[in-house]
N, CA, C and O atoms as a Tripos MOL2 file, in Angstrom:
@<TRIPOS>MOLECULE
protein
  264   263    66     0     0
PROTEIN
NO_CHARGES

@<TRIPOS>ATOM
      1 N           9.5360   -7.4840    8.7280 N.3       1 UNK1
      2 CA          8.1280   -7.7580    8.5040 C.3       1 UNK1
      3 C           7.4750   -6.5480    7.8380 C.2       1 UNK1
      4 O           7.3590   -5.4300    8.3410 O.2       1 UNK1
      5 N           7.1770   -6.8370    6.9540 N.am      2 UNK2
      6 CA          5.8880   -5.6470    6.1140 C.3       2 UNK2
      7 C           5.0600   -5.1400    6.8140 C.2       2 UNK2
      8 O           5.1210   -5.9400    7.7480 O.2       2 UNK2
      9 N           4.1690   -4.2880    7.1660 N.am      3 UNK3
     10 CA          3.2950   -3.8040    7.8850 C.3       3 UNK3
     11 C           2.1160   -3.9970    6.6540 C.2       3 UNK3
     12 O           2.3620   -4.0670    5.4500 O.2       3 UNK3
     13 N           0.7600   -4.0630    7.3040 N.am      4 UNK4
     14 CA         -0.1390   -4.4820    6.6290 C.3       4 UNK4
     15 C          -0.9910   -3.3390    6.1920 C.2       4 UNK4
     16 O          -1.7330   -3.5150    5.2270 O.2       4 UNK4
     17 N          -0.9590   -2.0340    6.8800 N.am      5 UNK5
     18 CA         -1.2690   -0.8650    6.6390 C.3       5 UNK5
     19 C          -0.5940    0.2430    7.5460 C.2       5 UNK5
     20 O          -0.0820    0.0110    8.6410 O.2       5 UNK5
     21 N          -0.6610    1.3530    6.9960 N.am      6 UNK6
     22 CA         -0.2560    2.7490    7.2570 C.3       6 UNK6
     23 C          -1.1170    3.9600    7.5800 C.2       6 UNK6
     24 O          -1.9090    4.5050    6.8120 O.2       6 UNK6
     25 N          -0.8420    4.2960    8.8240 N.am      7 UNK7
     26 CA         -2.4240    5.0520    9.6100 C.3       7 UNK7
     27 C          -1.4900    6.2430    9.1110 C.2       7 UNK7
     28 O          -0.2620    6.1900    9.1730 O.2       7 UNK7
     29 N          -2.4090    7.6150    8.4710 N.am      8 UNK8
     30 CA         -2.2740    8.3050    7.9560 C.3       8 UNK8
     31 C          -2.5310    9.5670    8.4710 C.2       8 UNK8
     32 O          -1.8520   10.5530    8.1830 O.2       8 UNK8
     33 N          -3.6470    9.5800    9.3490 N.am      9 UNK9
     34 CA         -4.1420   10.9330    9.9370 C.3       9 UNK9
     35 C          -5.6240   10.8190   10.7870 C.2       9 UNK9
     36 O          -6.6890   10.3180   10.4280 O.2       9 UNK9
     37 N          -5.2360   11.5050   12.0790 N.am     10 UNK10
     38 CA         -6.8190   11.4460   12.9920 C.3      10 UNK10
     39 C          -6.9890   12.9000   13.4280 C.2      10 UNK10
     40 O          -6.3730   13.7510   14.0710 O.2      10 UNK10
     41 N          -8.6630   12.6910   12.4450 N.am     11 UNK11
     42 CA         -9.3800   14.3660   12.5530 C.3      11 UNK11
     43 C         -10.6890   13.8090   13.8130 C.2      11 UNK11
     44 O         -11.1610   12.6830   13.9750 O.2      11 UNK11
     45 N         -10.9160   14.8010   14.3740 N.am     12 UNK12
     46 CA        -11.6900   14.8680   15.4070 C.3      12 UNK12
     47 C         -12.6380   15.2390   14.1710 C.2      12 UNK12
     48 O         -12.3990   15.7280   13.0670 O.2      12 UNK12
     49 N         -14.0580   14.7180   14.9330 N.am     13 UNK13
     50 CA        -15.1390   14.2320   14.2880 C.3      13 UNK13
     51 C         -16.2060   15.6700   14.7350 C.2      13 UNK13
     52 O         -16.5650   16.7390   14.2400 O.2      13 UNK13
     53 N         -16.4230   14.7710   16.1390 N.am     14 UNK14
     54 CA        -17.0680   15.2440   17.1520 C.3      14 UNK14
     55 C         -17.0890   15.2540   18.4100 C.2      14 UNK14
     56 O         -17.6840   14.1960   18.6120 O.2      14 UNK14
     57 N         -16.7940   15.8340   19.7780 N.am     15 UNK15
     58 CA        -16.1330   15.2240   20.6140 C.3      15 UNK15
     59 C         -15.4460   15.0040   21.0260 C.2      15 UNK15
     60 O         -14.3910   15.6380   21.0320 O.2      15 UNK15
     61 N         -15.8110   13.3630   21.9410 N.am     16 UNK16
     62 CA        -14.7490   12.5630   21.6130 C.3      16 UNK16
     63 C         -14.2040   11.4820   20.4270 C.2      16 UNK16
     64 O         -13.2110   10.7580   20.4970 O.2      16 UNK16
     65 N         -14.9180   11.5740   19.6080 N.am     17 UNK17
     66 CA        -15.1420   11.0620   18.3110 C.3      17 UNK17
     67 C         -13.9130   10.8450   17.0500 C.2      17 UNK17
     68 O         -14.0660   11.7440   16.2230 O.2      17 UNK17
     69 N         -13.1400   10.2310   16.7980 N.am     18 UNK18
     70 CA        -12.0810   10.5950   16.0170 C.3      18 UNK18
     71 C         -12.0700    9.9190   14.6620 C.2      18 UNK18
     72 O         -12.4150    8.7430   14.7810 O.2      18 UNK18
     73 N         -11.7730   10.2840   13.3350 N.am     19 UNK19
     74 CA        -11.9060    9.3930   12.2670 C.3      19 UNK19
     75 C         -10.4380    9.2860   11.9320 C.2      19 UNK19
     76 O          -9.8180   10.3220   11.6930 O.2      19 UNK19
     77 N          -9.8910    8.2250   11.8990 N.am     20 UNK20
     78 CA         -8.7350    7.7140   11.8110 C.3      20 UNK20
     79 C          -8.4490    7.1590   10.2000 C.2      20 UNK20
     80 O          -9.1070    6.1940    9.8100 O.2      20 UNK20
     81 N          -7.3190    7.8870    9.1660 N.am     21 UNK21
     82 CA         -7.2620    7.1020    7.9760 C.3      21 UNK21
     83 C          -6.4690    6.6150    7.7860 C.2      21 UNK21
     84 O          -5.4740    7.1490    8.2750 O.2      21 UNK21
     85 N          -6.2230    5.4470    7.0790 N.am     22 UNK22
     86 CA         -5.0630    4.5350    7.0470 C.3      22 UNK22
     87 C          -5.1600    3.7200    5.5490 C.2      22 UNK22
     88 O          -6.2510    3.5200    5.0170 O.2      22 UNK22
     89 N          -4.0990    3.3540    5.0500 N.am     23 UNK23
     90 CA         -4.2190    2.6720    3.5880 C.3      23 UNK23
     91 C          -3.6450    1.3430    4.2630 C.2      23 UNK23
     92 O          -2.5490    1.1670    4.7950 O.2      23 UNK23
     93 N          -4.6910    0.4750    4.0870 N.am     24 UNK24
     94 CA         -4.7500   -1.2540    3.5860 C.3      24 UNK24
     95 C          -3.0210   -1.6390    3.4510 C.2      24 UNK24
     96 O          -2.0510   -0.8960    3.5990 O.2      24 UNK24
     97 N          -3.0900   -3.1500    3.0990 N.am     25 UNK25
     98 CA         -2.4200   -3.6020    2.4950 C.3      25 UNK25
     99 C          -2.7280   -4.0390    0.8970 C.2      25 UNK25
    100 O          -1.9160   -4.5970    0.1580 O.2      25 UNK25
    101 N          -4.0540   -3.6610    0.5630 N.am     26 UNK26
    102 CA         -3.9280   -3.9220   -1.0330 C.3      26 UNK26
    103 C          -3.9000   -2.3490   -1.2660 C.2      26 UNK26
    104 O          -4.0460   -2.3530   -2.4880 O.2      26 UNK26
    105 N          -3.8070   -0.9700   -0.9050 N.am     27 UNK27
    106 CA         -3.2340    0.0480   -1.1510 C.3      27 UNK27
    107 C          -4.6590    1.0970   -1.1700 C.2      27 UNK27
    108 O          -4.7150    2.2180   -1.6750 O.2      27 UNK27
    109 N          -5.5190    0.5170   -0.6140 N.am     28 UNK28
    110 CA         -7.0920    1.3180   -0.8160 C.3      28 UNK28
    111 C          -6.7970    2.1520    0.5550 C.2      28 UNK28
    112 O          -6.1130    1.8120    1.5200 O.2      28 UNK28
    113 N          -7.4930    3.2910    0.3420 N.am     29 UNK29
    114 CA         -7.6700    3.8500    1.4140 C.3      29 UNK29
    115 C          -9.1510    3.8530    2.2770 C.2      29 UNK29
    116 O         -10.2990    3.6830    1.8660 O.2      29 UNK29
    117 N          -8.7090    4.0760    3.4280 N.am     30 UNK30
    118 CA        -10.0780    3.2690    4.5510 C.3      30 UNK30
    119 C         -10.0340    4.0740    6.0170 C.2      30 UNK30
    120 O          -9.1800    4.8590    6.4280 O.2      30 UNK30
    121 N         -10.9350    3.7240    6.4880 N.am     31 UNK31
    122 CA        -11.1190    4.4000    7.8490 C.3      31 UNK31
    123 C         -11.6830    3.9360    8.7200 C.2      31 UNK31
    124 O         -12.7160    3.2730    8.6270 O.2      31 UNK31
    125 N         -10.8620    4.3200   10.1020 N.am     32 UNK32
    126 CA        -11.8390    3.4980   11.4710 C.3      32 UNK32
    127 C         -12.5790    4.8170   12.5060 C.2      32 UNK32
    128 O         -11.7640    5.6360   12.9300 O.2      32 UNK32
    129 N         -13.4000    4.9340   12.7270 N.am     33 UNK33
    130 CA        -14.3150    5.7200   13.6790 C.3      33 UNK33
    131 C         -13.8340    5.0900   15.2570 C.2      33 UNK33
    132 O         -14.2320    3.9710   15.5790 O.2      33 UNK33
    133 N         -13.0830    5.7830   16.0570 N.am     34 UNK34
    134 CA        -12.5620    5.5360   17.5070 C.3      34 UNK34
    135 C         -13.2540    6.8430   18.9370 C.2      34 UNK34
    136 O         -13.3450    8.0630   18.8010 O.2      34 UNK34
    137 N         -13.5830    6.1060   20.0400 N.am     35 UNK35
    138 CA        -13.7760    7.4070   20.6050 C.3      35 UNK35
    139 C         -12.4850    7.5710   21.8590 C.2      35 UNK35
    140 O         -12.2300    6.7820   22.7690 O.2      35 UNK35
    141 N         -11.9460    8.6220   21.5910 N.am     36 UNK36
    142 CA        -10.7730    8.8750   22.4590 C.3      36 UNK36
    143 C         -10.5700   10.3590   22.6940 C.2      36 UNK36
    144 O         -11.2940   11.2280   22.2090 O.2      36 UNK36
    145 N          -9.3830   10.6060   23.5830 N.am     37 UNK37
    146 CA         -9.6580   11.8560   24.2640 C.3      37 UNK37
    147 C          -9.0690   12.6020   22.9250 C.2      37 UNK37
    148 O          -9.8560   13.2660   22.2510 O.2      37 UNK37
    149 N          -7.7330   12.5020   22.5460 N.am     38 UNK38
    150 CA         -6.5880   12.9920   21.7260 C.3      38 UNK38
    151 C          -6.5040   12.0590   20.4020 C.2      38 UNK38
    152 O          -7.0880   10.9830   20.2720 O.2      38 UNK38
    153 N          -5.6150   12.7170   19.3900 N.am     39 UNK39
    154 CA         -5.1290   12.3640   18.5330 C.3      39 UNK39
    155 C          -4.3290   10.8640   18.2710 C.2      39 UNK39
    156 O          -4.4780    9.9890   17.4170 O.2      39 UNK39
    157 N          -3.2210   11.0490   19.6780 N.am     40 UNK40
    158 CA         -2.7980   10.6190   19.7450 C.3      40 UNK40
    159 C          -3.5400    9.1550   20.3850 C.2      40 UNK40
    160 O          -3.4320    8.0660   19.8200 O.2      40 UNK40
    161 N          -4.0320    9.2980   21.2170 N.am     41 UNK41
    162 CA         -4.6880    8.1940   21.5060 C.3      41 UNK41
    163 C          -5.6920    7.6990   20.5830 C.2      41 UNK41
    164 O          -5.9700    6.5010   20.6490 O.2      41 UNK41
    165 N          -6.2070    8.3440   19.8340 N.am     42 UNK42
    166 CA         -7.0830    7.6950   18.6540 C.3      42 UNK42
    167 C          -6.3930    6.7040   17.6540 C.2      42 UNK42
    168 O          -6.8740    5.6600   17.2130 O.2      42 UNK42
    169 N          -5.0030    7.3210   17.3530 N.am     43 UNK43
    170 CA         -4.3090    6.6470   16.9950 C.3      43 UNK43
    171 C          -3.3680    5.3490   17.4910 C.2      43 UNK43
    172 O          -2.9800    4.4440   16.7530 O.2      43 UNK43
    173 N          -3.1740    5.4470   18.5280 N.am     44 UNK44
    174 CA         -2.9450    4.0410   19.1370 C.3      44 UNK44
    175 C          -3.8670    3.2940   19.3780 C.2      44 UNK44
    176 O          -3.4950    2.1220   19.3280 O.2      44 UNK44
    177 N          -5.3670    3.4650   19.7250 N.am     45 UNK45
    178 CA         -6.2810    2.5490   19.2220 C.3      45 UNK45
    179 C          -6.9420    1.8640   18.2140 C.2      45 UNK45
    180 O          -7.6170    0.8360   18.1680 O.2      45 UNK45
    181 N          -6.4880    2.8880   17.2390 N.am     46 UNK46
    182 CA         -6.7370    2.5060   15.7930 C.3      46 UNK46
    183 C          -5.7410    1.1650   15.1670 C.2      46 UNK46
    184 O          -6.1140    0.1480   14.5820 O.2      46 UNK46
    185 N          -4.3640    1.6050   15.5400 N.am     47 UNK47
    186 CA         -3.1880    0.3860   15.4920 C.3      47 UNK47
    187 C          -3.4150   -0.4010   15.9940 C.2      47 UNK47
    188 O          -3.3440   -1.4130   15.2960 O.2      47 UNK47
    189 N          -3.9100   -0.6910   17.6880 N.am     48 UNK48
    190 CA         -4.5270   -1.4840   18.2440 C.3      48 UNK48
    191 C          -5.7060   -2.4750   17.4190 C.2      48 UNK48
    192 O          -5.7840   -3.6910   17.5880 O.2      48 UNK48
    193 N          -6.3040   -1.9380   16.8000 N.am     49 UNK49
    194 CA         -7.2930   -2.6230   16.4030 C.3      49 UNK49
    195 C          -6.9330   -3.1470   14.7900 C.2      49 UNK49
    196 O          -7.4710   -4.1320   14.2840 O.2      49 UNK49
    197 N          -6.1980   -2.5210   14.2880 N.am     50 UNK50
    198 CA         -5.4330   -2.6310   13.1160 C.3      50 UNK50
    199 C          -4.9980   -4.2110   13.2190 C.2      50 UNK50
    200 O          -5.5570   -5.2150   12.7760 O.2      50 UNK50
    201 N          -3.7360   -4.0430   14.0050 N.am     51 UNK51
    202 CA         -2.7600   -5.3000   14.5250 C.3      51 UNK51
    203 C          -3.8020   -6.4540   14.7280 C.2      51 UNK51
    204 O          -3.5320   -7.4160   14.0080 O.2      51 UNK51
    205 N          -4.7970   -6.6110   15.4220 N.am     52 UNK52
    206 CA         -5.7350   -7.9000   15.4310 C.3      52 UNK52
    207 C          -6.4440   -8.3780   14.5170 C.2      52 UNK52
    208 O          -6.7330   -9.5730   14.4680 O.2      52 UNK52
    209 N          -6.9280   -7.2610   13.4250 N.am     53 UNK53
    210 CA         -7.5700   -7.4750   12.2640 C.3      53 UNK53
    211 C          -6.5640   -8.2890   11.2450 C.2      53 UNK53
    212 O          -6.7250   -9.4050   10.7520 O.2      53 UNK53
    213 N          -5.9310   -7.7510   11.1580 N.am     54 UNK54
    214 CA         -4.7810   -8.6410   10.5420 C.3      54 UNK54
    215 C          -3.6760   -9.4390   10.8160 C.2      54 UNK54
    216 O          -3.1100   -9.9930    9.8740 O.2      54 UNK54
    217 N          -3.1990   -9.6170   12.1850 N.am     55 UNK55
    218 CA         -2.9060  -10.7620   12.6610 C.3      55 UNK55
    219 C          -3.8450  -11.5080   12.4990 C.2      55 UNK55
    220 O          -3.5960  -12.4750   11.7800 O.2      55 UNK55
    221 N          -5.4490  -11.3930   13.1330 N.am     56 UNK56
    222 CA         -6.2000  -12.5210   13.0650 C.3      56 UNK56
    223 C          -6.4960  -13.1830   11.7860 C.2      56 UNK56
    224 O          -6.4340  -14.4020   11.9510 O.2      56 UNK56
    225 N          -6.7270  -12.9370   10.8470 N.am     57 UNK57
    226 CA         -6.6750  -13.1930    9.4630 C.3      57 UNK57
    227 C          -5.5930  -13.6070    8.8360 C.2      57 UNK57
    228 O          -5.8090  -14.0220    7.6970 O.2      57 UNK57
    229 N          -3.9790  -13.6460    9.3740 N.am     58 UNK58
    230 CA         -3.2010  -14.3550    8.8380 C.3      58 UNK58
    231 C          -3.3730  -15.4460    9.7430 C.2      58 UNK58
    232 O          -3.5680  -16.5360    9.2040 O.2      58 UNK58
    233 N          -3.3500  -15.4180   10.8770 N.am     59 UNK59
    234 CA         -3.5370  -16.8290   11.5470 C.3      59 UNK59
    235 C          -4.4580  -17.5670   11.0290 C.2      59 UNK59
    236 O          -4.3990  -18.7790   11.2380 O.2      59 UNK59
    237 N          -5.6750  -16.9490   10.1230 N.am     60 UNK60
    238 CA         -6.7050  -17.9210    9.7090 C.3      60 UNK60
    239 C          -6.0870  -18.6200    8.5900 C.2      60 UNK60
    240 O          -6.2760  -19.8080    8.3270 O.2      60 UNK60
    241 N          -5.4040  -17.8870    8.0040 N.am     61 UNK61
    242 CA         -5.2530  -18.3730    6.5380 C.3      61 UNK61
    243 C          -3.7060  -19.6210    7.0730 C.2      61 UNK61
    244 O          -3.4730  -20.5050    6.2480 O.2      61 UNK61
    245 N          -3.1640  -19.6070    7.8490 N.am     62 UNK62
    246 CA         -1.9880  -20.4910    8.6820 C.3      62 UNK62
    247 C          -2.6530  -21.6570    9.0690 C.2      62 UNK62
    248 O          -2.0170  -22.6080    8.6130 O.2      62 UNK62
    249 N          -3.4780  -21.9760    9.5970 N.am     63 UNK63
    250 CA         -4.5120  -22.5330   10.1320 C.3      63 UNK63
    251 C          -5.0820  -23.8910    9.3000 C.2      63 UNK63
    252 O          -5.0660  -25.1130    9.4450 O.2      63 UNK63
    253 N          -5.6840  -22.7310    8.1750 N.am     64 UNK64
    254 CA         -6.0340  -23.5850    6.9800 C.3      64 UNK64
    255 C          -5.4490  -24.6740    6.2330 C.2      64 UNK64
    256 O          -5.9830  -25.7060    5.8260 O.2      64 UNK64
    257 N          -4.1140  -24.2160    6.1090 N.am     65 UNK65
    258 CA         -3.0440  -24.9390    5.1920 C.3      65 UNK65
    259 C          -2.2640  -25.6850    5.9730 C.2      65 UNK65
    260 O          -1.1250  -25.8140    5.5240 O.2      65 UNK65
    261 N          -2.5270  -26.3490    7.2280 N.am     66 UNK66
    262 CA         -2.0760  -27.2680    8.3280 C.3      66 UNK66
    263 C          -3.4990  -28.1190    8.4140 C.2      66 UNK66
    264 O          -3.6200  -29.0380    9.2240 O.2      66 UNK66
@<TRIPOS>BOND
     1     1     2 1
     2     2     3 1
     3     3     4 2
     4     3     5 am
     5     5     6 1
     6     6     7 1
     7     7     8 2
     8     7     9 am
     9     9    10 1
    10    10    11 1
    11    11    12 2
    12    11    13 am
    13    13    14 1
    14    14    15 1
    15    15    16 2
    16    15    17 am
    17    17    18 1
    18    18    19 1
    19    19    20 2
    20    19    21 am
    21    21    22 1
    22    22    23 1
    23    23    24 2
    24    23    25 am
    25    25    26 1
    26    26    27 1
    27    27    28 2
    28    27    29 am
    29    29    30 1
    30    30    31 1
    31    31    32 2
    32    31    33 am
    33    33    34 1
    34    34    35 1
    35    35    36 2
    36    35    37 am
    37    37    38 1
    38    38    39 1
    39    39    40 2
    40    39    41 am
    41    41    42 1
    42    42    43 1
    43    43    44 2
    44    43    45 am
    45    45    46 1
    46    46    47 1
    47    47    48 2
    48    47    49 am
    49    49    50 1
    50    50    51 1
    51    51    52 2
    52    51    53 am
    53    53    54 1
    54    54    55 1
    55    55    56 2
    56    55    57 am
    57    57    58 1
    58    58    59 1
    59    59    60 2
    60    59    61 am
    61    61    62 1
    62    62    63 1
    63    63    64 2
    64    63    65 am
    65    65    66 1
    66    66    67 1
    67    67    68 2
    68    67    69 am
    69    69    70 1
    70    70    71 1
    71    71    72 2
    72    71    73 am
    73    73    74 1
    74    74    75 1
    75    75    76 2
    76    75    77 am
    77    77    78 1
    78    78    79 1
    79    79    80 2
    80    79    81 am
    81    81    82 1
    82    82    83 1
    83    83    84 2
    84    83    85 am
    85    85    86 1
    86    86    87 1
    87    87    88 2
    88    87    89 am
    89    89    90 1
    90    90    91 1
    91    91    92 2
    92    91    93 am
    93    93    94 1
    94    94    95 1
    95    95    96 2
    96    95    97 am
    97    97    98 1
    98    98    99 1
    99    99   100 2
   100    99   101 am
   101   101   102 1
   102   102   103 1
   103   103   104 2
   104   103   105 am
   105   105   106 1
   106   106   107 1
   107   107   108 2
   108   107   109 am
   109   109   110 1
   110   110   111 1
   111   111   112 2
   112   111   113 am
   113   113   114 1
   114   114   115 1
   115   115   116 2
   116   115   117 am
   117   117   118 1
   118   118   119 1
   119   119   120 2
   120   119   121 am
   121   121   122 1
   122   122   123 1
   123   123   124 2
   124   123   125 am
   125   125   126 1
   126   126   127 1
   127   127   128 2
   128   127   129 am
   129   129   130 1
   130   130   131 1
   131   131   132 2
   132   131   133 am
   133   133   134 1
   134   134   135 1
   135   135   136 2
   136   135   137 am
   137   137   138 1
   138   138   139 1
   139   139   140 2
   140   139   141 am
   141   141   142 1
   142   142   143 1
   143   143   144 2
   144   143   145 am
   145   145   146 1
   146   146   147 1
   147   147   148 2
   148   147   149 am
   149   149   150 1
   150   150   151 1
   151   151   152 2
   152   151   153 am
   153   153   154 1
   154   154   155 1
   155   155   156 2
   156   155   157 am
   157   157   158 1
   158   158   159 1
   159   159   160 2
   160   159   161 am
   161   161   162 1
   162   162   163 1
   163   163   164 2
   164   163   165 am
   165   165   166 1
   166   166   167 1
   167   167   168 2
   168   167   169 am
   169   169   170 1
   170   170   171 1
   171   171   172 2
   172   171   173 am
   173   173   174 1
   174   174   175 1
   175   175   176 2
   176   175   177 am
   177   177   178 1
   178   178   179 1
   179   179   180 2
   180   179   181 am
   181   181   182 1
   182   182   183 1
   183   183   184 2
   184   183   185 am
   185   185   186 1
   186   186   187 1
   187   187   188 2
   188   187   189 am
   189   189   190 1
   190   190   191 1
   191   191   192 2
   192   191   193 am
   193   193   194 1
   194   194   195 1
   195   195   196 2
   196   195   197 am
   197   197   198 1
   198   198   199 1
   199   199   200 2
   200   199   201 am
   201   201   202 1
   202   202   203 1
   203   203   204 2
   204   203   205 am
   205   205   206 1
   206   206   207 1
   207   207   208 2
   208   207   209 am
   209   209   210 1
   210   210   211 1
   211   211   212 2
   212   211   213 am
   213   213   214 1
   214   214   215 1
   215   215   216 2
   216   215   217 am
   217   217   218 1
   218   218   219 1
   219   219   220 2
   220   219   221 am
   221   221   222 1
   222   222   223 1
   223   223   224 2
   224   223   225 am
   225   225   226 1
   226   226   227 1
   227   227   228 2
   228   227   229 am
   229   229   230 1
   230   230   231 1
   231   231   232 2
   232   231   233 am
   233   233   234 1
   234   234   235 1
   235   235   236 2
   236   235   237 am
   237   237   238 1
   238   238   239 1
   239   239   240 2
   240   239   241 am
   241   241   242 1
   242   242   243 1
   243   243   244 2
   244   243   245 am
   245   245   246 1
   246   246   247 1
   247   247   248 2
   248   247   249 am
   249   249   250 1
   250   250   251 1
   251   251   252 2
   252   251   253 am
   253   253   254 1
   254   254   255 1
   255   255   256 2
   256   255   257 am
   257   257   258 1
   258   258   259 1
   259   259   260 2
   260   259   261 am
   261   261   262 1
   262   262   263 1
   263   263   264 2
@<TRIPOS>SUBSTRUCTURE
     1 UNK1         2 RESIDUE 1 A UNK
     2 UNK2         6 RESIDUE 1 A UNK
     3 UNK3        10 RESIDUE 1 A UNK
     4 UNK4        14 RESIDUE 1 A UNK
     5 UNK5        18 RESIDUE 1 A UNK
     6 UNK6        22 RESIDUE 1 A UNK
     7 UNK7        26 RESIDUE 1 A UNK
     8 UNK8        30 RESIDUE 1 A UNK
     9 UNK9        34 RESIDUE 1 A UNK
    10 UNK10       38 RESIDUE 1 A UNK
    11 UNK11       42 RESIDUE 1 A UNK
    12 UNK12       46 RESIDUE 1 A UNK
    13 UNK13       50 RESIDUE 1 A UNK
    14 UNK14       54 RESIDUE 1 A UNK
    15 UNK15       58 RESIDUE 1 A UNK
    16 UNK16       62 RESIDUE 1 A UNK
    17 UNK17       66 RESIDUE 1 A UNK
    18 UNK18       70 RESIDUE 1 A UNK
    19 UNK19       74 RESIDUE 1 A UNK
    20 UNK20       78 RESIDUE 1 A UNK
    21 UNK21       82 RESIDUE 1 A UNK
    22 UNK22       86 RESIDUE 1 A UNK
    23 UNK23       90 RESIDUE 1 A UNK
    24 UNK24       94 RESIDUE 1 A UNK
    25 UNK25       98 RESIDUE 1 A UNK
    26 UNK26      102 RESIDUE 1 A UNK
    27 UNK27      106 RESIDUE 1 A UNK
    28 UNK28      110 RESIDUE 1 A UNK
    29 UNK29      114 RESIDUE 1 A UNK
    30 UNK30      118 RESIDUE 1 A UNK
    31 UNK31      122 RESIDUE 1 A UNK
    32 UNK32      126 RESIDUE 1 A UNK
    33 UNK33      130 RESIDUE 1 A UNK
    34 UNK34      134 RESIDUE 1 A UNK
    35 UNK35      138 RESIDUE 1 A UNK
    36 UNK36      142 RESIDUE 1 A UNK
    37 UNK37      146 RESIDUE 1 A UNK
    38 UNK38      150 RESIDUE 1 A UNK
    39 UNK39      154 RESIDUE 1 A UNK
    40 UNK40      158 RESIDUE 1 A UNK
    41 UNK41      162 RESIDUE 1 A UNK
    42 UNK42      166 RESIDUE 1 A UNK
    43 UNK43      170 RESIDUE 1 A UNK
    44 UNK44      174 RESIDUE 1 A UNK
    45 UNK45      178 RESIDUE 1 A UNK
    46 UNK46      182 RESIDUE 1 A UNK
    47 UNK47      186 RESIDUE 1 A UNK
    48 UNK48      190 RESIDUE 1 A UNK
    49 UNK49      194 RESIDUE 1 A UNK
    50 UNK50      198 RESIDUE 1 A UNK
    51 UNK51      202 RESIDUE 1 A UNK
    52 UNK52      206 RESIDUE 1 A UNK
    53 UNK53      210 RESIDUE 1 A UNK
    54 UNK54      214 RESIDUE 1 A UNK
    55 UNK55      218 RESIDUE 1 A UNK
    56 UNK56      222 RESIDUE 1 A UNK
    57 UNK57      226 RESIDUE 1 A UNK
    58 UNK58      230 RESIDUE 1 A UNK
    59 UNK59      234 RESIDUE 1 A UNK
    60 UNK60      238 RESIDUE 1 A UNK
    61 UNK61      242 RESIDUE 1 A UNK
    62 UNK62      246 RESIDUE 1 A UNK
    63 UNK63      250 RESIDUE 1 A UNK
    64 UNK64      254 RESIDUE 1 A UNK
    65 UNK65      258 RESIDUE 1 A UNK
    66 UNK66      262 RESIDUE 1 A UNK
């Protein structure tokens, strides 16, 4: 399975504040604002939220064509 994007790097903002960057699947680069303790956890929430955005949106488009 292709992955739909690629999380790239999480800089602390402010805080607990983290800006998380990641390139799309049409190849743009983009960013999610998360509040977490660590890096690391910014980043598994970011995937977290990644994975539903685009699961949910292929299920829409599955959906459609049934």
């Amino acid at each position: 399975m292709k992955k739909d994007y690629e999380i790239l790097i999480a800089t602390q903002v402010r805080g607990k504040w983290w800006r998380v960057d990641y390139v799309n699947k049409e190849g743009r680069m983009e960013f999610e604002t998360v509040e977490a303790l660590d890096a690391q956890e910014a980043i598994s929430i970011t995937g977290n939220i990644l994975y539903r955005r685009y699961r949910t949106s292929d299920k829409k488009s599955h959906n459609k064509n049934k």
